[in-house]
TILUMPA-776269 format. One record per atom (N, C-alpha, C): residue number from 1; chain; atom name; x, y, z. Coordinates in steps of 0.05 Angstrom, whole numbers. Each point is the difference from the previous one (the first is absolute). Example, Ala and Ser with C-alpha at 12.3 -4.5 7.8 and 13.67 -1.06 7.14 Angstrom:
BEGIN
<num 1	chaine A	atome N	x 264	y -114	z 156>
<num 1	chaine A	atome CA	x -18	y 24	z 0>
<num 1	chaine A	atome C	x 18	y 24	z 0>
<num 2	chaine A	atome N	x -7	y 21	z -14>
<num 2	chaine A	atome CA	x 16	y 24	z 1>
<num 2	chaine A	atome C	x -15	y 22	z 14>
This chain:
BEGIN
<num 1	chaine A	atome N	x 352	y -363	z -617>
<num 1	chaine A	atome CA	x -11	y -15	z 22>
<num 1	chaine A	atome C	x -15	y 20	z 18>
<num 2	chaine A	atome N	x -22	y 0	z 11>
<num 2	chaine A	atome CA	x -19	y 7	z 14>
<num 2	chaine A	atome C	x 4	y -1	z 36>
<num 3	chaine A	atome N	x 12	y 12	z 11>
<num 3	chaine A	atome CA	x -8	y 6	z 25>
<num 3	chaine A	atome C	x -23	y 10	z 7>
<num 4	chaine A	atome N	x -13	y -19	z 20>
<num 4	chaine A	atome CA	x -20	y 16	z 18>
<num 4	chaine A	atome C	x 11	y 15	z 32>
<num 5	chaine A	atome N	x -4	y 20	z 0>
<num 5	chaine A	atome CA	x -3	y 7	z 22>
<num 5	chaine A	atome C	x -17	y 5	z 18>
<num 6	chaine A	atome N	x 9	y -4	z 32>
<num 6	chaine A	atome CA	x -22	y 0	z 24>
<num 6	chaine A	atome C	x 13	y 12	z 15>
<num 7	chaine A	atome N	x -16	y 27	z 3>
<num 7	chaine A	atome CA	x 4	y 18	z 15>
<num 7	chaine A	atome C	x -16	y 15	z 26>
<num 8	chaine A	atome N	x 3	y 15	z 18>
<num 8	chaine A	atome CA	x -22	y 2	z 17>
<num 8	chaine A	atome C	x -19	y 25	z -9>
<num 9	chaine A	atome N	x -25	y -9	z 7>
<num 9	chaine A	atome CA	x -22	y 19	z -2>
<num 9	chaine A	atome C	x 6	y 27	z 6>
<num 10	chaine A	atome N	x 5	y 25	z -6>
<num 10	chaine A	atome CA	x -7	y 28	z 14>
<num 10	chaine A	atome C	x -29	y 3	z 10>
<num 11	chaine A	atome N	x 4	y 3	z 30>
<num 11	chaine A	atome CA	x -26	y 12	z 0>
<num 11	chaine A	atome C	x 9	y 29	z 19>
<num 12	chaine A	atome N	x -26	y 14	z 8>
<num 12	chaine A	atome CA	x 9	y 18	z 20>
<num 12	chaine A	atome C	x -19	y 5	z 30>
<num 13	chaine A	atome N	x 2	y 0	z 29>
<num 13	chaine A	atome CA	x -17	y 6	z 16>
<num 13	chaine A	atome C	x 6	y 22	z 7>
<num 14	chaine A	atome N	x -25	y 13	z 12>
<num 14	chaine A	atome CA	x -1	y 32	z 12>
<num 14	chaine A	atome C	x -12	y -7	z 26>
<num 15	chaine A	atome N	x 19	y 10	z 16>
<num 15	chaine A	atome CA	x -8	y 6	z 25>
<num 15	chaine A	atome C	x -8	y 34	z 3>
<num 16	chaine A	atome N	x -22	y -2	z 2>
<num 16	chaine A	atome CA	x -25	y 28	z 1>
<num 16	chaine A	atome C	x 1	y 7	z 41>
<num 17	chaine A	atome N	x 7	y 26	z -10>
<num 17	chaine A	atome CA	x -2	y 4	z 32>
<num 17	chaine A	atome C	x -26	y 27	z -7>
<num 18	chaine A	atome N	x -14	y -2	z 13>
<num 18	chaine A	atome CA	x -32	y 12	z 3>
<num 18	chaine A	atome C	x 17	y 31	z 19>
<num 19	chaine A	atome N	x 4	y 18	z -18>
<num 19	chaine A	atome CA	x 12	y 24	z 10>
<num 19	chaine A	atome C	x -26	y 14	z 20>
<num 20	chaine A	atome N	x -24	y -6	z -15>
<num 20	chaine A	atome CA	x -31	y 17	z 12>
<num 20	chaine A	atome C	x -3	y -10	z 23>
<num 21	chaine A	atome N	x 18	y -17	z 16>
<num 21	chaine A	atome CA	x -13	y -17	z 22>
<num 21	chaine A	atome C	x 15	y -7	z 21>
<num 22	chaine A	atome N	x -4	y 13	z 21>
<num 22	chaine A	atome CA	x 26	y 5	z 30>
<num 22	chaine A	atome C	x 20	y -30	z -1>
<num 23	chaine A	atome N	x 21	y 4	z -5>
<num 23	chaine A	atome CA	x 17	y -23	z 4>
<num 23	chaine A	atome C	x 9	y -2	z -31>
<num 24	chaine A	atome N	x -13	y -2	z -20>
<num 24	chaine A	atome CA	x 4	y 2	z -19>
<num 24	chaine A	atome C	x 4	y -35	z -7>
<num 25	chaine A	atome N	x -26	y -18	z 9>
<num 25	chaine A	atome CA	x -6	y -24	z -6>
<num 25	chaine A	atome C	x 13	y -5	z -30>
<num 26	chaine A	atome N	x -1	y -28	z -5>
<num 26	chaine A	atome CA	x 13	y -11	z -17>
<num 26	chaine A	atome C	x -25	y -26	z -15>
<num 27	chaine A	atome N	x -6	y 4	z -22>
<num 27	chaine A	atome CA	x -21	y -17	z -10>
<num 27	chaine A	atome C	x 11	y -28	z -9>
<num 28	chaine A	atome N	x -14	y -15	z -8>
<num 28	chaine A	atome CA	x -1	y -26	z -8>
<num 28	chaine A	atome C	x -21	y -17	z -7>
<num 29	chaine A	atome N	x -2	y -18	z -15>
<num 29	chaine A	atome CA	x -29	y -16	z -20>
<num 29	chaine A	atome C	x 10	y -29	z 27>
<num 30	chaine A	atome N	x -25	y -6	z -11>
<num 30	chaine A	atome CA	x -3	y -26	z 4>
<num 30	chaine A	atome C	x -6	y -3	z -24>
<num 31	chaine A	atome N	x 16	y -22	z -13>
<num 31	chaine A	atome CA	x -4	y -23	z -26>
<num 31	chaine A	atome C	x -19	y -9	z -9>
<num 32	chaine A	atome N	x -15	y 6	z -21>
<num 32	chaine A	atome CA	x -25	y -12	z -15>
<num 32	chaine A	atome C	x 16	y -29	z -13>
<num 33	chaine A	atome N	x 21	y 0	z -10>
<num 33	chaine A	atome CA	x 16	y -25	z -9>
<num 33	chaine A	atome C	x 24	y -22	z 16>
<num 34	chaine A	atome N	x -5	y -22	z -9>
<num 34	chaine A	atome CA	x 23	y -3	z 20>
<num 34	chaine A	atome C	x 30	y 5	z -11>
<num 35	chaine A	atome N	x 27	y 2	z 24>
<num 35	chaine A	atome CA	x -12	y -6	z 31>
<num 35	chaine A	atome C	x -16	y 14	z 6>
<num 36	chaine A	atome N	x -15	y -5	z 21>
<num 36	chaine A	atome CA	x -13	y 21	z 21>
<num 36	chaine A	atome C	x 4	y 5	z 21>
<num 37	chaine A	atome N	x -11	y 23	z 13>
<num 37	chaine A	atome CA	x 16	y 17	z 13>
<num 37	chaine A	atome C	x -4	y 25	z 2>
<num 38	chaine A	atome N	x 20	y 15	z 14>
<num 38	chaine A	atome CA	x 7	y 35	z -6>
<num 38	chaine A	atome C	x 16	y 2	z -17>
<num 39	chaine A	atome N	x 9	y 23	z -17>
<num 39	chaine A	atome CA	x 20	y 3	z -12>
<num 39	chaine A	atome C	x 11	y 30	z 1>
<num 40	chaine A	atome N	x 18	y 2	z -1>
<num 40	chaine A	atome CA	x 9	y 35	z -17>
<num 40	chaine A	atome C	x -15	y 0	z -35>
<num 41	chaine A	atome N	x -12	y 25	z 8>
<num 41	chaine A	atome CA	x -19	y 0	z -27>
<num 41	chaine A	atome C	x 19	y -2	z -26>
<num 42	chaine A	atome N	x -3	y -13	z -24>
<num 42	chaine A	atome CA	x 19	y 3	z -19>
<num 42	chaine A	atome C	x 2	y -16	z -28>
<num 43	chaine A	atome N	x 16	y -14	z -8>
<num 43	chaine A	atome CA	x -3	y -7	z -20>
<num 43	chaine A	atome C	x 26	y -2	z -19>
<num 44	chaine A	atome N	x -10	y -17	z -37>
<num 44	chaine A	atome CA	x 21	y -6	z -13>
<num 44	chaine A	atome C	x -1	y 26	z -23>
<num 45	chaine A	atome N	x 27	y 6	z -2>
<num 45	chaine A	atome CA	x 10	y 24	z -17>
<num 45	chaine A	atome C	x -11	y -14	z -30>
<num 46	chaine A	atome N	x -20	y 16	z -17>
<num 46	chaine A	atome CA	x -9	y -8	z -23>
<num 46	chaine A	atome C	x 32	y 10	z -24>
<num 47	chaine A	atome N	x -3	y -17	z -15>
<num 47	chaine A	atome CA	x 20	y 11	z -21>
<num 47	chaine A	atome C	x -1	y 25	z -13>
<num 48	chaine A	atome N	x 19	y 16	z -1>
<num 48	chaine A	atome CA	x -6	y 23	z -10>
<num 48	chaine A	atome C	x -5	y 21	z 25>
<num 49	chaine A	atome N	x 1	y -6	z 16>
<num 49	chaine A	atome CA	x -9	y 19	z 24>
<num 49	chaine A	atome C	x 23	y -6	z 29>
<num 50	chaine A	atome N	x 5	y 38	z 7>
<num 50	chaine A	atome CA	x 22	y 4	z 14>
<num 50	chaine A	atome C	x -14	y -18	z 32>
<num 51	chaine A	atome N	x 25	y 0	z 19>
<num 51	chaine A	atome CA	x -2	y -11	z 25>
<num 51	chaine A	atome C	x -24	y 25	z 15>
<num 52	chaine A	atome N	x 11	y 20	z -7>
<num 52	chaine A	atome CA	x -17	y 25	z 12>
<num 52	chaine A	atome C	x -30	y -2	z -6>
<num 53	chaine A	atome N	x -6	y 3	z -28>
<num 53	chaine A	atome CA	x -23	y -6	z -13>
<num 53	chaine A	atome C	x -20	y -20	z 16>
<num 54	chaine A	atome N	x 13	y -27	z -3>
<num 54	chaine A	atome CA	x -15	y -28	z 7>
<num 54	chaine A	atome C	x -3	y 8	z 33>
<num 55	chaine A	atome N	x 15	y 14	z 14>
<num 55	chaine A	atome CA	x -15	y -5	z 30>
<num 55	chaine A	atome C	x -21	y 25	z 5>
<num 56	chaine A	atome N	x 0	y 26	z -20>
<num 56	chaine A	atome CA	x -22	y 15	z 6>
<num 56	chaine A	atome C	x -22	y -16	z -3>
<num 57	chaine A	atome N	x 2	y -14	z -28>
<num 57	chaine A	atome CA	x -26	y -7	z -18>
<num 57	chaine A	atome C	x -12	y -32	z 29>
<num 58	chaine A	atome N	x 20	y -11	z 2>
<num 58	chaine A	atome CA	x -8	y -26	z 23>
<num 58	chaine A	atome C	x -16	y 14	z 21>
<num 59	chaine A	atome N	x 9	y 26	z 12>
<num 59	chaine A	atome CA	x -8	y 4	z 16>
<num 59	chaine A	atome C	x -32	y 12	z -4>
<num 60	chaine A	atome N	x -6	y 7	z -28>
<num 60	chaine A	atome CA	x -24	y 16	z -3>
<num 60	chaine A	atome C	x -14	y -24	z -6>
<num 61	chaine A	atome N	x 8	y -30	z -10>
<num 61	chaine A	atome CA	x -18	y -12	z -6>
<num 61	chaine A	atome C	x -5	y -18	z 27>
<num 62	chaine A	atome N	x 15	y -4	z 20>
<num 62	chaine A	atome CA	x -5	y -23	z 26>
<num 62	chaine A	atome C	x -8	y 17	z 15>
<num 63	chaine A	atome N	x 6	y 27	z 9>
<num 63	chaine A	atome CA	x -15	y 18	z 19>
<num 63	chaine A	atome C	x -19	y 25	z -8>
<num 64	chaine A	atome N	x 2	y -1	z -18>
<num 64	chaine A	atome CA	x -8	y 26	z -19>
<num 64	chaine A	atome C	x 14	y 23	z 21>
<num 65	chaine A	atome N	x 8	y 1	z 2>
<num 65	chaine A	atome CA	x 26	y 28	z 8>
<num 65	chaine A	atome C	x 13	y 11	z -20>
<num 66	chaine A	atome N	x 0	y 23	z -11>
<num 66	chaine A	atome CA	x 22	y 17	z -11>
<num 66	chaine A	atome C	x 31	y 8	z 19>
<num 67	chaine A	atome N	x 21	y -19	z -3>
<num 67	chaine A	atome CA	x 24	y 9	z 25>
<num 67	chaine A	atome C	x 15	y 13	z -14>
<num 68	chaine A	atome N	x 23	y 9	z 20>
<num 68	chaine A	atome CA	x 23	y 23	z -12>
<num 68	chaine A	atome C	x 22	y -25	z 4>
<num 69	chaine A	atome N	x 17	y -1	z -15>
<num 69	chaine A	atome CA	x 20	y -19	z 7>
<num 69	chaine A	atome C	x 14	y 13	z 17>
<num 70	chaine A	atome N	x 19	y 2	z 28>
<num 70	chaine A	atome CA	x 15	y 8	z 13>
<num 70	chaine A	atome C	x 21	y -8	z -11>
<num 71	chaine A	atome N	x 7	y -27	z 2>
<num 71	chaine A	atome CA	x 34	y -7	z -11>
<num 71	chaine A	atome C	x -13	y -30	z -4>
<num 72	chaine A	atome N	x 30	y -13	z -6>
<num 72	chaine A	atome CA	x -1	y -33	z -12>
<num 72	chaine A	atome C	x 26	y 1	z 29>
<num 73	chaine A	atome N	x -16	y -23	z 7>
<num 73	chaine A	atome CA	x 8	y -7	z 29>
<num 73	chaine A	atome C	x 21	y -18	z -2>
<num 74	chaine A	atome N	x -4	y -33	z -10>
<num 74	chaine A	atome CA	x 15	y -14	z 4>
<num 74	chaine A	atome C	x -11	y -24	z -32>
<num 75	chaine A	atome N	x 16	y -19	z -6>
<num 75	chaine A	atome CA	x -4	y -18	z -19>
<num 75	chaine A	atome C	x 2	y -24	z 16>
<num 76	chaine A	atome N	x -23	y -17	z 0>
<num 76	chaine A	atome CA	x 11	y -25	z 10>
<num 76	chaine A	atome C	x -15	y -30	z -23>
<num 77	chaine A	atome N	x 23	y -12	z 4>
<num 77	chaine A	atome CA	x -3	y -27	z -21>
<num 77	chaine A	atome C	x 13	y -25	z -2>
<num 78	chaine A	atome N	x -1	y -2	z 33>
<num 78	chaine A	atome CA	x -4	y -23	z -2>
<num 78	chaine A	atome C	x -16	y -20	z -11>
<num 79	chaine A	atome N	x 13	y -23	z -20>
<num 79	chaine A	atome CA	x -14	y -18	z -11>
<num 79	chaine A	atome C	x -25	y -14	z 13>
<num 80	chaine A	atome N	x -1	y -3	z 31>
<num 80	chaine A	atome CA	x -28	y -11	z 1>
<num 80	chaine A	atome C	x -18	y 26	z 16>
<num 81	chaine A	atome N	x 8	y 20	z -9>
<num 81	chaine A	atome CA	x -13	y 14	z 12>
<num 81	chaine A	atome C	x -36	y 1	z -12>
<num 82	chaine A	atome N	x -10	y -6	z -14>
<num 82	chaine A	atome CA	x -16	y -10	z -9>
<num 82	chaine A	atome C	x -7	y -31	z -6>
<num 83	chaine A	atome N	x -14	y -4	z 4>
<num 83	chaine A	atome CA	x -11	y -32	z -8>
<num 83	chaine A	atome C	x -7	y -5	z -27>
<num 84	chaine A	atome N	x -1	y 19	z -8>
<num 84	chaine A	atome CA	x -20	y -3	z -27>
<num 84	chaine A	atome C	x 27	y -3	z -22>
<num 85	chaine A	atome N	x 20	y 14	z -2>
<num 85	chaine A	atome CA	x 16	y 1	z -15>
<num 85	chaine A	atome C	x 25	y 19	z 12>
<num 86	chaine A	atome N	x 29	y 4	z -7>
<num 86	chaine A	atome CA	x 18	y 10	z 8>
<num 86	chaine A	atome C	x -4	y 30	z -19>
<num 87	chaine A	atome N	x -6	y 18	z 26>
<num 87	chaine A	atome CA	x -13	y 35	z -7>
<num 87	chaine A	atome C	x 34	y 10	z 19>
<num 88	chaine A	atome N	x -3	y 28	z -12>
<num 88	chaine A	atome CA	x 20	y 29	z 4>
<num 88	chaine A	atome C	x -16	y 18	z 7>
<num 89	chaine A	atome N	x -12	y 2	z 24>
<num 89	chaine A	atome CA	x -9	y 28	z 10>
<num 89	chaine A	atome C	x 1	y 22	z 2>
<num 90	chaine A	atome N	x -4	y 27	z -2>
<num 90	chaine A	atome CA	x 19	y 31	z -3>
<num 90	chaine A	atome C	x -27	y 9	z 15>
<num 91	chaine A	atome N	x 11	y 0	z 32>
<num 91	chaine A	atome CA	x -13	y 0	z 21>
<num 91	chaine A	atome C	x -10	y 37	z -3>
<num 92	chaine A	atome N	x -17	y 18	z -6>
<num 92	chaine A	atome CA	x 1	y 27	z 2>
<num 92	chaine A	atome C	x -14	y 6	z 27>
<num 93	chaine A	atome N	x 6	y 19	z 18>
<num 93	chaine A	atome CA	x -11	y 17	z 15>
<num 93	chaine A	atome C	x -18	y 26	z -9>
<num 94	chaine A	atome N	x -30	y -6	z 3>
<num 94	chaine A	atome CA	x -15	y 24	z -9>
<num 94	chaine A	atome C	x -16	y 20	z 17>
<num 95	chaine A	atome N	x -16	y 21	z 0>
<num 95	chaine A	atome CA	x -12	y 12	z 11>
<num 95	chaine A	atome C	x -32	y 5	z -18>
<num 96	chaine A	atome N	x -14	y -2	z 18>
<num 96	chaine A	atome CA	x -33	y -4	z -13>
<num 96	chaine A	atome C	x -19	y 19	z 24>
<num 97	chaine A	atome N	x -26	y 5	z -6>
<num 97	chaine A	atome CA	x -25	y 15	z 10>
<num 97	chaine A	atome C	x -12	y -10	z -4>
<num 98	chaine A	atome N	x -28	y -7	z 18>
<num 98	chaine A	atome CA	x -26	y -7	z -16>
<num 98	chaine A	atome C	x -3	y -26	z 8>
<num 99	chaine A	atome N	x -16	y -11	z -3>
<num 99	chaine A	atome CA	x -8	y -26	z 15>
<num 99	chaine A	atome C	x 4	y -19	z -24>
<num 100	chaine A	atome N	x 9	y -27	z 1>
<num 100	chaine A	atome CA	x 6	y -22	z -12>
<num 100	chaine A	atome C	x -21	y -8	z -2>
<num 101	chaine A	atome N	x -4	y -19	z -20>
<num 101	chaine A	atome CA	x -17	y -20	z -16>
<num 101	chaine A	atome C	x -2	y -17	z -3>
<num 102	chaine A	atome N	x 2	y -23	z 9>
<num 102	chaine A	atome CA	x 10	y -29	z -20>
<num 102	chaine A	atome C	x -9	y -4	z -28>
<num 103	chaine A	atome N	x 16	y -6	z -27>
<num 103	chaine A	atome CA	x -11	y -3	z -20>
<num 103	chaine A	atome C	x 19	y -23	z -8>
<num 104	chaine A	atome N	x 1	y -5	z -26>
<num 104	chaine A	atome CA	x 16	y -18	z -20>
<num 104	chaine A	atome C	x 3	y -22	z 26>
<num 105	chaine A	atome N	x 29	y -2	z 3>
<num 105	chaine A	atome CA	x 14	y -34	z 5>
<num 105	chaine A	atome C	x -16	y 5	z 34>
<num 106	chaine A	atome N	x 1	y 17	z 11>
<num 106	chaine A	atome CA	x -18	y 13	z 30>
<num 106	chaine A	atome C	x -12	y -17	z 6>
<num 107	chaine A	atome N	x -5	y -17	z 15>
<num 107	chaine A	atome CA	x -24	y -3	z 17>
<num 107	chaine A	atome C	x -15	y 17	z 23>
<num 108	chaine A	atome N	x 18	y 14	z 8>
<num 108	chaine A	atome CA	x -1	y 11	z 20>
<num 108	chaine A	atome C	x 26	y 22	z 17>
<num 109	chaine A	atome N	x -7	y 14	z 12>
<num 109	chaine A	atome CA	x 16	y 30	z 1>
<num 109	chaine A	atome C	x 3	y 2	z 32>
<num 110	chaine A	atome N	x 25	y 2	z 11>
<num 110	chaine A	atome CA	x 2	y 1	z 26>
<num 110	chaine A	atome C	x 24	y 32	z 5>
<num 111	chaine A	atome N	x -4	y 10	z 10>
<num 111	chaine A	atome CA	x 10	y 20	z 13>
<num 111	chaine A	atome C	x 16	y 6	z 25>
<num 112	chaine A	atome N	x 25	y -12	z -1>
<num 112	chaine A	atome CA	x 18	y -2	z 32>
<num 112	chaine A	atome C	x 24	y 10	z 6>
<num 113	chaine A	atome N	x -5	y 12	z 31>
<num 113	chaine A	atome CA	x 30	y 5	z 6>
<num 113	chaine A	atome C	x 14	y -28	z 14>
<num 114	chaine A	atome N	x 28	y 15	z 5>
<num 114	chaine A	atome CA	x 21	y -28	z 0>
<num 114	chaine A	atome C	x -13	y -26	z 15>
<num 115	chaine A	atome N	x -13	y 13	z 31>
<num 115	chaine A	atome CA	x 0	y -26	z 10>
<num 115	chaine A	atome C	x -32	y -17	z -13>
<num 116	chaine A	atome N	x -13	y 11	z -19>
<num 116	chaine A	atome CA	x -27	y -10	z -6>
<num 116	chaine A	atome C	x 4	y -23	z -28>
<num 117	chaine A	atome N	x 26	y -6	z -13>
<num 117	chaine A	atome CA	x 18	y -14	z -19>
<num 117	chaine A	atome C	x -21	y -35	z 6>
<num 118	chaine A	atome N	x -18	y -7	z -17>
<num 118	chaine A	atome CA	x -5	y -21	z 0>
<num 118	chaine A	atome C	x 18	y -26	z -5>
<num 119	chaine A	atome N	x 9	y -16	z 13>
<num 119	chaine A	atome CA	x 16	y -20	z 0>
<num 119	chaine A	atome C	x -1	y -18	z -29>
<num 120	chaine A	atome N	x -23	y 4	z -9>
<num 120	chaine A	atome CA	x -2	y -21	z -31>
<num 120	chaine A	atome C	x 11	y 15	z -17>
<num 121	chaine A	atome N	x 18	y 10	z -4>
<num 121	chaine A	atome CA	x 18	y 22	z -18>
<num 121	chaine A	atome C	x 14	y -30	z -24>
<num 122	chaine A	atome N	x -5	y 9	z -27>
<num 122	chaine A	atome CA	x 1	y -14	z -24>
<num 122	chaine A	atome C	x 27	y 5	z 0>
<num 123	chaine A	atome N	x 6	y -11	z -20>
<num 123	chaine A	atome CA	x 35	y 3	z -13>
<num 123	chaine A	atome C	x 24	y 5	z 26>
<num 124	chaine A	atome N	x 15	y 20	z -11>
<num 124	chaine A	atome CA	x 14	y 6	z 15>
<num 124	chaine A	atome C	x -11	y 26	z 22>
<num 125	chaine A	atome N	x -19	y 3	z -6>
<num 125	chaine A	atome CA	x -8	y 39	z 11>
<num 125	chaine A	atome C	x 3	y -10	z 40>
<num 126	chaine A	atome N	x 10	y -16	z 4>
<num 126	chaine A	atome CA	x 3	y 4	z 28>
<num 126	chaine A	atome C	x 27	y 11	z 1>
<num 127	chaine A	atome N	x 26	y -7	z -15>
<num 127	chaine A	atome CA	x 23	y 1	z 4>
<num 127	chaine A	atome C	x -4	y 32	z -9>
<num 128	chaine A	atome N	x -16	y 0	z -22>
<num 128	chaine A	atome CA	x -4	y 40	z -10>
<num 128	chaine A	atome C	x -6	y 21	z 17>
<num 129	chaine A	atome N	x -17	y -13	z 18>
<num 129	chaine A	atome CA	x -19	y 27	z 8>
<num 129	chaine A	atome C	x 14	y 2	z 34>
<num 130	chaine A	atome N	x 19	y -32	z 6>
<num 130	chaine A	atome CA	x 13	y 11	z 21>
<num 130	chaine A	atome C	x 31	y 23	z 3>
<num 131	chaine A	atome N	x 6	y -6	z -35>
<num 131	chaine A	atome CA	x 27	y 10	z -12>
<num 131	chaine A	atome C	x -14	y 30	z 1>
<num 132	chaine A	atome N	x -25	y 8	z -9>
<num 132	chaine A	atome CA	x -15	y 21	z -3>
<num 132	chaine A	atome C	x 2	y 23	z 24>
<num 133	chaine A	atome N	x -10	y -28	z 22>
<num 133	chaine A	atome CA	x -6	y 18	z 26>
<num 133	chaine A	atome C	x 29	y 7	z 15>
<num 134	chaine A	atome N	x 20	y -19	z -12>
<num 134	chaine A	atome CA	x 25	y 10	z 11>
<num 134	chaine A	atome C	x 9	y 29	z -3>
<num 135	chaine A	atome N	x -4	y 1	z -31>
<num 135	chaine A	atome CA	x 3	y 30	z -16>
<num 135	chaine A	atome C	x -10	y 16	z 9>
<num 136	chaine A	atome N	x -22	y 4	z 10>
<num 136	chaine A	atome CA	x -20	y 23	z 9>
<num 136	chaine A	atome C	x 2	y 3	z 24>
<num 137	chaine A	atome N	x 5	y -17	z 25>
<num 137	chaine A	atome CA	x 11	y -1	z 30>
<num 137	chaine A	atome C	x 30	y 10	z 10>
<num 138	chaine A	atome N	x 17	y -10	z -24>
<num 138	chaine A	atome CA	x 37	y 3	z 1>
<num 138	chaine A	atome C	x 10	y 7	z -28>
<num 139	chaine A	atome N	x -3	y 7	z -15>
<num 139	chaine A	atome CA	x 7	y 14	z -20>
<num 139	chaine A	atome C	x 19	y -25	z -12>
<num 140	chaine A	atome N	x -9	y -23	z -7>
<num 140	chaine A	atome CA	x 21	y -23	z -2>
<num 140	chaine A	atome C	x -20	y -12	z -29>
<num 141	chaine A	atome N	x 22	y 7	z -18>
<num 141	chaine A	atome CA	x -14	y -25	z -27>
<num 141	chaine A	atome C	x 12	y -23	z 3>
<num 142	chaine A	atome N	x -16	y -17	z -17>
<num 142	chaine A	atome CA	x 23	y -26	z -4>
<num 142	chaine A	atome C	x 18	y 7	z -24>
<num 143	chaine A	atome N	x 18	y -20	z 13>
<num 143	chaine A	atome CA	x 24	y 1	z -20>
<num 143	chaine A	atome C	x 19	y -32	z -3>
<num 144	chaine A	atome N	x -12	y -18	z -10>
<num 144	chaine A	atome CA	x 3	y -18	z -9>
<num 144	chaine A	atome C	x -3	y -10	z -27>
């Protein structure tokens, strides 16, 4: 007998902090697809390819940035954390140079520190990038 299984998507986002640039801004797309929106630049882990792998390569294709991974920050997966389907995020913290691009899923390329956070934030990346700014202000991850 045949089970199907349904499981959630891997994907991974990178939060890019712009080391070349006082404050050390934090990038983000606006959505060529829907939803639309801002997003944390990122994407779904192709088969065959590590968590590490899929957020350099996301990042070279939505910003054209080459980043350094710093660390894997947090996992979050909540089932509606997406609309589109129930995704597993493996949130990385990176470091990048050089000026962003918009390409691939991109529409558009925005460059901000904390308080410049556009309100139309897709998925979950509001609950991320405030869990983010906790970390970098108070030395506090989540832990749930």
């Amino acid at each position: 007998m045949s089970q199907s299984h349904r499981n959630p998507a891997p994907t991974v986002d990178i939060i890019i902090e712009l080391s070349d640039r006082p404050g050390r801004p934090i990038v983000l797309i606006e959505r060529r697809n829907p939803p639309h929106g801002w997003a944390i630049p990122g994407g779904f882990i192709d088969y065959g390819e590590s968590a590490e792998t899929a957020a350099r390569r996301e990042a070279a294709e939505e910003v054209s940035l080459e980043v350094q991974l710093v660390k894997q920050f947090h996992v979050y997966s909540e089932p509606d954390r997406d609309p589109r389907q129930h995704t597993l995020a493996i949130v990385f913290i990176a470091t990048a140079k050089g000026q962003p691009e918009a390409a691939d899923d991109a529409k558009n390329i925005g460059i901000f520190q904390p308080w410049e956070i556009p309100n139309n934030l897709c998925f979950d990346h509001d609950r991320v990038l405030q869990d983010y700014w906790r970390y970098r202000h108070h030395g506090f991850r989540p832990h749930y």
